[in-house]
Structure formats: C-alpha cells, structure tokens
C-alpha positions as CSV (number, residue, x, y, z in Angstrom):
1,X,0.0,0.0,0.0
2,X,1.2,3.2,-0.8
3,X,1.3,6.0,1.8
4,X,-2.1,7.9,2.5
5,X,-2.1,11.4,1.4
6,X,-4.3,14.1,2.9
7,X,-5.7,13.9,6.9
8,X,-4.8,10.6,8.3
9,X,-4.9,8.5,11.5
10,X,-3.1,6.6,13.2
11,X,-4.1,2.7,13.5
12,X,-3.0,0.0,16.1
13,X,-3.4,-3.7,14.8
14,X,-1.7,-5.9,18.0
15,X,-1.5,-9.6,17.0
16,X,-4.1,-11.7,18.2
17,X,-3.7,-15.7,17.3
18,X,-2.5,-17.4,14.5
19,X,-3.4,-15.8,10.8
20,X,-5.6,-18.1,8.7
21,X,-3.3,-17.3,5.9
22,X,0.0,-15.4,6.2
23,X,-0.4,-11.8,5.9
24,X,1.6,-8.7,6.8
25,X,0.1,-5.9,9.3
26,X,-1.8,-3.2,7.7
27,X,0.6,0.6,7.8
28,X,-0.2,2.2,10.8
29,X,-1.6,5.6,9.4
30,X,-4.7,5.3,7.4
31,X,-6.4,8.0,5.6
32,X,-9.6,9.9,6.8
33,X,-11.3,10.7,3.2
34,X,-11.6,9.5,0.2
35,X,-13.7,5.8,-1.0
36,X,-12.5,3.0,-1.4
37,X,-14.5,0.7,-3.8
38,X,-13.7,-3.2,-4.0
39,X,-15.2,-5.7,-6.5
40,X,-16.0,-8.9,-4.6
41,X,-16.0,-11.6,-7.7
42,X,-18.2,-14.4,-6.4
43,X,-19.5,-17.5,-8.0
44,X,-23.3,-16.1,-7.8
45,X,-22.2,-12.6,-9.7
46,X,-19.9,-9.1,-8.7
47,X,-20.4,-7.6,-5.4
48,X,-19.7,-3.7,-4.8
49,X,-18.0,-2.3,-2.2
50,X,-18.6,1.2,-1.5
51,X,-16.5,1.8,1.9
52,X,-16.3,5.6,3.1
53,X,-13.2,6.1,4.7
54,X,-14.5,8.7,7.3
55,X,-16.4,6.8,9.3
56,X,-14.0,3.7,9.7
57,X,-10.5,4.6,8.5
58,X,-8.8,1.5,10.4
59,X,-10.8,-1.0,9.6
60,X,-11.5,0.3,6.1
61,X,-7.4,0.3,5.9
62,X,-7.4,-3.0,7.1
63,X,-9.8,-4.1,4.7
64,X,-7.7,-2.7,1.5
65,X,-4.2,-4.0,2.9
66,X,-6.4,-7.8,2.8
67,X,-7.4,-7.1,-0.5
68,X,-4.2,-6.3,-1.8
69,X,-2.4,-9.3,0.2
70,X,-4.9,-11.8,-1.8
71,X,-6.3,-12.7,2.1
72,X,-9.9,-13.1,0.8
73,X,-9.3,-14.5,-2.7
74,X,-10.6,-18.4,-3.4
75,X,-12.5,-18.6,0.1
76,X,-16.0,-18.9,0.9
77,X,-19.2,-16.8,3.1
78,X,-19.4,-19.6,5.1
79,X,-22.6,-18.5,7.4
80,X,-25.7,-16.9,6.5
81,X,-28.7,-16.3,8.7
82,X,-32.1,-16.1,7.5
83,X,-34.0,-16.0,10.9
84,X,-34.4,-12.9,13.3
85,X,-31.0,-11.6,11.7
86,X,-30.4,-11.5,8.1
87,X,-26.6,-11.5,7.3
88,X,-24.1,-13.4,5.3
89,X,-20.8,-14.0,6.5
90,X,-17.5,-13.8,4.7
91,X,-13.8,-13.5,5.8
92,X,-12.4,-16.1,7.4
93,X,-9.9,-18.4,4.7
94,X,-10.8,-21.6,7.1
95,X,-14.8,-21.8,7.0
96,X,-15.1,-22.2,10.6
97,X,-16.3,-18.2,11.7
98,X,-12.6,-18.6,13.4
99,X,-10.3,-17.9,11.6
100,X,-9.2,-14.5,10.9
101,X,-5.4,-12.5,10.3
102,X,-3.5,-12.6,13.5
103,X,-4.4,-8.9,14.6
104,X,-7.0,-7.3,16.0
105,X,-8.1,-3.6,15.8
106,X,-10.2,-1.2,18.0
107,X,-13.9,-0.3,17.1
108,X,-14.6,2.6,15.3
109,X,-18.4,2.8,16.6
110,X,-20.5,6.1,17.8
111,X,-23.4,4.3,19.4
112,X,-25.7,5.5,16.7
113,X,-24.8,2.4,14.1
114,X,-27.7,1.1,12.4
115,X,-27.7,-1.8,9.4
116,X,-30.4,-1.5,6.4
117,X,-30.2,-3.9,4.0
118,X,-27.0,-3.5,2.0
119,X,-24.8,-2.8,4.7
120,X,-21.4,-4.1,4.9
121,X,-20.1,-4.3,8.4
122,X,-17.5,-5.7,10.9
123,X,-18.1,-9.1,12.2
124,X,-16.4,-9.6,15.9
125,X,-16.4,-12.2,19.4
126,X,-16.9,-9.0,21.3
127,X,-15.5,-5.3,21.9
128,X,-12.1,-4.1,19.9
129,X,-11.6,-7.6,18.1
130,X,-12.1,-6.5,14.7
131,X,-10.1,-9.1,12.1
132,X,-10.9,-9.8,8.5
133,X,-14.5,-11.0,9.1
134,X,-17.6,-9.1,7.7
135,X,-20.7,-9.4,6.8
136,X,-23.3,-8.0,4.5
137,X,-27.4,-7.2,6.0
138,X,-29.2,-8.6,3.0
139,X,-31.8,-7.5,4.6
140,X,-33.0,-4.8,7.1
141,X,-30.8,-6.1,10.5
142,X,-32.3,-5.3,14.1
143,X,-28.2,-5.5,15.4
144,X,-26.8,-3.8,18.6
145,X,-24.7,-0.8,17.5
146,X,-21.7,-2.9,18.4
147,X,-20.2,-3.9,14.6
148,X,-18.3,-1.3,12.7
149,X,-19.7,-0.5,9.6
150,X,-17.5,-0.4,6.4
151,X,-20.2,0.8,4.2
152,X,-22.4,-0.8,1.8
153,X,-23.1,-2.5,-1.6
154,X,-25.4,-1.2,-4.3
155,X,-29.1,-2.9,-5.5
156,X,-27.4,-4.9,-7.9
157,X,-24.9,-6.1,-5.6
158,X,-27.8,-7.2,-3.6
159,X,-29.3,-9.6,-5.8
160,X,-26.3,-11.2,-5.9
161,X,-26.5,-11.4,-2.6
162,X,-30.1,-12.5,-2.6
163,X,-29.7,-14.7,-4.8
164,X,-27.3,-16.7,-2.3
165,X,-30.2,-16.0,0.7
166,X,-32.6,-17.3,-1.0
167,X,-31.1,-20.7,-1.2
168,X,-31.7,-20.8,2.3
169,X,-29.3,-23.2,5.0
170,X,-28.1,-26.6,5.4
171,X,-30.3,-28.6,7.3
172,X,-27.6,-29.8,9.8
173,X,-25.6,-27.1,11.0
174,X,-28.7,-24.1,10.1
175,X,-25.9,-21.7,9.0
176,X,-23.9,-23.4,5.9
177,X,-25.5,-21.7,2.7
178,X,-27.3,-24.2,0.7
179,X,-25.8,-22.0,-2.8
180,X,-22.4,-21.6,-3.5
181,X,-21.3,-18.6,-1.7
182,X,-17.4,-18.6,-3.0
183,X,-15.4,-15.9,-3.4
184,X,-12.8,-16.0,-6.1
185,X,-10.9,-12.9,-5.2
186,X,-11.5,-9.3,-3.9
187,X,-10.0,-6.4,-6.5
188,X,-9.9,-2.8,-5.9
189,X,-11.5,-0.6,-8.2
C-alpha cells in the first residue's frame, strides 16, 4: 500500500492468534477521506463495495491491505442467517467463523450504528476484536450498534447477494449456505 495522502490517523493492529493465511500488518496511518471501492467476484455474480473512509479509517485500511495481500481471494461466506437476523458472513480463509489475520483492531463505533439492507459491516467475538471478518445485511438487520460499519453495496450487488439467501441453510448445521457462496478474489476498483 502506498502511503495515505491528505488527513490521516493513526491505527494500532496488536497480533491476536495465528493468521488463517500469512499476511503482513496493515501501515499504521490510514487516511480519513476518500472511498475506497472493491469488486468482490463471487461464484453467484460481482459484489460492490462502496467503503467511506471517514467513518471507519482503520478498519477500512485493514480491509484494502487484505485485499491487496490476496487474504480473501478463493475462500468462501461460510454462514448466512435467515432468521431474526439477516446476514451473510464472509472473511475467514478456514470456514469455521474462526479464523481471521492474526491482529486485532479497536472499534470505530459512535453508538448510533444502524444496518439496512446493503450494509457491509464488521463481524467480531466481542468489543475491539475486529479481524478480517464481515458481513453483509441482505436484509434490514435489528443488530446492537456494536459492529463497525464499512459501508455498503449497491441494489445490484444485492441480488447477488439475494440470490445466495434465497437458497436458504443446510439442514444440519442451520448456517452453511445451501448456494455456492465462493469468493474467487476481492479487486480494488
């Protein structure tokens, strides 16, 4: 990543387990404006990324320094929720919801978070344990204001998206989507 021009912050990203894949820490200072827009290339169709860098500067720094590492490329949303809660989970290279990229970052929250359908937000175990799993409200989401928000995707992003929901879950574990969720890599731009 090259260095961030313009205001910037300064991020902290301690290590926290083993990475799921090997990846180096994200820089340190991360800029406060700009977009950043990613191209999630799944097996159902192209998912947009539309992340403000305002709100969420560390975690949308994270985020890029993934994307450019190839951390999310050939790996799979492996949880989606279709009951009380209507998310679909991505991030983690292993497929269990544990695995994530040996660091950790602080939330970036104001208390006033909120996540309409197309919202792409931080997945965590818990206060200030941000990794490189997140997930995207298909669906209006009655959430906690607890899970940094990244930003969002666009309405045809969401019937990608939908089109993975509406496969439903597997039977057994009630969070495996049924429909190939895969993603085959993450580009900027």
């Amino acid at each position: 990543m090259s260095e961030p021009t313009g205001p910037v912050t300064e991020c902290s990203y301690p290590a926290a387990g083993g990475a799921a894949r090997p990846v180096d820490v994200p820089p340190s200072r991360a800029s406060t404006e700009g977009t950043l827009v990613a191209t999630m290339e799944m097996a159902a169709g192209n998912v947009t990324l539309t992340f403000p860098r305002e709100n969420a500067p560390c975690a949308v720094n994270s985020f890029e320094s993934l994307v450019l590492q190839g951390f999310y490329d050939e790996t799979t949303c492996h949880r989606l929720v279709d009951q009380g809660i209507f998310i679909l989970q991505c991030g983690d290279p292993t497929g269990t919801g544990r695995g994530g990229p040996g660091y950790n970052y602080a939330d970036e929250l104001s208390g006033q978070e909120t996540y309409p359908r197309g919202t792409v937000a931080m997945a965590n175990a818990g206060a200030d344990t941000n990794g490189s799993q997140f997930f995207i409200c298909w669906e209006d989401t009655p959430l906690p204001p607890s899970y940094v928000v990244l930003g969002s995707i666009d309405e045809e992003s969401l019937v990608t998206i939908g089109k993975i929901a509406s496969q439903g879950v597997d039977a057994g574990d009630q969070t495996t989507p049924i429909a190939d969720a895969s993603i085959v890599r993450i580009v900027l731009g």
